[in-house]
N, C-alpha and C positions, 0 to 999 in steps of 0.2 A: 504494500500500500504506500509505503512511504517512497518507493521509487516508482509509484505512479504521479506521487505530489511534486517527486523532485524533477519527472518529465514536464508534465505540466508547467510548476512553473520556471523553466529551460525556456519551452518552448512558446510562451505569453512573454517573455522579457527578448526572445530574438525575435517574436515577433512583432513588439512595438520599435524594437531597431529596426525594423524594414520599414520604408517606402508602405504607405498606404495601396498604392495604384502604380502599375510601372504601365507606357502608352507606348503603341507601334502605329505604323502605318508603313507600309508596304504596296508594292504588285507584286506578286509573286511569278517567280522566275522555275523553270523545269529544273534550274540545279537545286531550289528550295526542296523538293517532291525528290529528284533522285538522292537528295543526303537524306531527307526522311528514311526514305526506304530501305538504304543501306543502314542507315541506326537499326535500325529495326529486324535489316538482317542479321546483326551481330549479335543484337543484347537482346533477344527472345528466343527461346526455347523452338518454338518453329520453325525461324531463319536459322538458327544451327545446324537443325538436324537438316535443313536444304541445302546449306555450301559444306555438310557431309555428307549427309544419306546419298544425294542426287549425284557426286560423283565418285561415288563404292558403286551403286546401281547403276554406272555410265558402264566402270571400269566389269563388272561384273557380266553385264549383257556383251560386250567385247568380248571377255573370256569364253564364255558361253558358246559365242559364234563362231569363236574361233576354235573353239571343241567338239562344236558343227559341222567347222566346213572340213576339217581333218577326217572326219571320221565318215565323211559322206563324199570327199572329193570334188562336191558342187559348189562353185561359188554359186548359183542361182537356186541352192536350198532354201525355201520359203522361210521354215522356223528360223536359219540364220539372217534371212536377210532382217526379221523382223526382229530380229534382237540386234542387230546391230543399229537399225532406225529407231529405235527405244532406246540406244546409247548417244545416238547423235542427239534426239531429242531432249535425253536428260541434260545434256554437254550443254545444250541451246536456252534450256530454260536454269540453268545456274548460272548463265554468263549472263542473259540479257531480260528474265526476268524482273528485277528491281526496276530496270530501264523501260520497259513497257507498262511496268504498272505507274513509273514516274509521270510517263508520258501520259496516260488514260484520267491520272489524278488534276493532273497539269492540266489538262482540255477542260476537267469540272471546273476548276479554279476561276483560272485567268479569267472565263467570259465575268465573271465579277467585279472585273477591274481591282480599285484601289482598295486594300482591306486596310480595317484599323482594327486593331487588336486592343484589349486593356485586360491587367490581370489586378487581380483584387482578392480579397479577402473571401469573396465566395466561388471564385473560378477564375476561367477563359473565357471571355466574350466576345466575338466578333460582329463585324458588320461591314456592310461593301454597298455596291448600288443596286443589288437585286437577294441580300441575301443577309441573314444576323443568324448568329449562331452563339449560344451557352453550353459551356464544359463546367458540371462543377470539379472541385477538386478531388471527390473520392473516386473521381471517373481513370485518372490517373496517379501511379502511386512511386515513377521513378520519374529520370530524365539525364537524357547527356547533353552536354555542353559539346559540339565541334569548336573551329576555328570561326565559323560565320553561321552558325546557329545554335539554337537550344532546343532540341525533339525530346518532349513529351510523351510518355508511354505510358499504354496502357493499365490499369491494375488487371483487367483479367488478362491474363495471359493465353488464353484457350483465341482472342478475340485480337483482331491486327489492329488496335486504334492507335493514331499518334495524333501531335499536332507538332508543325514544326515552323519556329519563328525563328525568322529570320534578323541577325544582329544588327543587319544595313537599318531597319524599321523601325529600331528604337528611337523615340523622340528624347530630345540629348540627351548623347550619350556619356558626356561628362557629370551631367548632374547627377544628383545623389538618386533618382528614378530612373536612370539610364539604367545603361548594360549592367553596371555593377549591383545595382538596385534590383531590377530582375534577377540576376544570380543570387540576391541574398533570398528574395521571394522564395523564388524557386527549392532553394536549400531548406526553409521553414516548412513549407509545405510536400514537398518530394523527395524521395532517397535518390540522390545524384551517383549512376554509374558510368 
């Protein structure tokens, strides 16, 4: 109990050091959507087991067909050739995967134009010229920091959500609400991986 009090209040004293509100505005750009993705492929349990599973099951269907075509002499063996197009296929959707779903997210995006983002005390709030959108925070329960962004991850893990803000978007970024401001947010409310 008493190290529920001493959490508590930890975490009421960083978070009266944070920035009330930290504010973006942005367009968002396909490189925003493909670093999403790639976060996403790294630090979830799903995107692991695909830049693994997908090429063991590349290199596996190769073996396979090449245990095929020795033993049957035909390179135009049906079961081999179909195992070797289920190797290329895996090979194809591990390289360019994150890049297609970039591109498909990017297309939702953009026709919204200019997004303003504001984080706060009870979430993630957007809004553009055809479009508003609320995240609270128990909607997400991690986040990494890149070089030119901060992607937001989901708490279920079973479930691909992010959001991912972009550093360019911050309204200044020197002031105590800027970038550094958001990192403190962020640290209060999300466990940073």
């Amino acid at each position: 109990m008493a190290e529920n009090a001493h959490h508590t209040d930890h975490t009421d004293r960083a978070t009266a050091a944070v920035s009330e509100s930290v504010e973006l505005a942005y367009r968002p750009v396909l490189a925003d959507m493909l670093a999403g993705m790639l976060v996403q492929r790294r630090k979830t349990p799903s995107g692991r087991a695909q830049l693994v599973g997908w090429p063991l099951g590349a290199l596996a269907a190769f073996a396979a067909a090449w245990i095929r075509f020795d033993a049957t002499g035909r390179v135009t063996d049906p079961a081999a050739v179909m195992l070797v197009t289920g190797g290329i296929l895996l090979v194809v959707l591990t390289l360019f995967l994150p890049r297609l779903m970039a591109r498909q997210y990017y297309r939702l995006t953009v026709e919204h134009g200019e997004y303003r983002a504001v984080l706060d005390e009870r979430g993630v709030h957007f809004t553009a010229e055809r479009f508003s959108h609320s995240s609270d925070w128990a909607l997400f329960n991690r986040y990494v920091e890149t070089a030119e962004h901060f992607v937001l991850l989901t708490a279920n893990k079973g479930i691909a959500g992010l959001i991912v803000l972009p550093k360019r978007g911050v309204q200044q970024p020197e002031a105590p609400t800027g970038t550094d401001g958001l990192r403190a947010l962020l640290d209060v409310r999300l466990r940073r991986i």
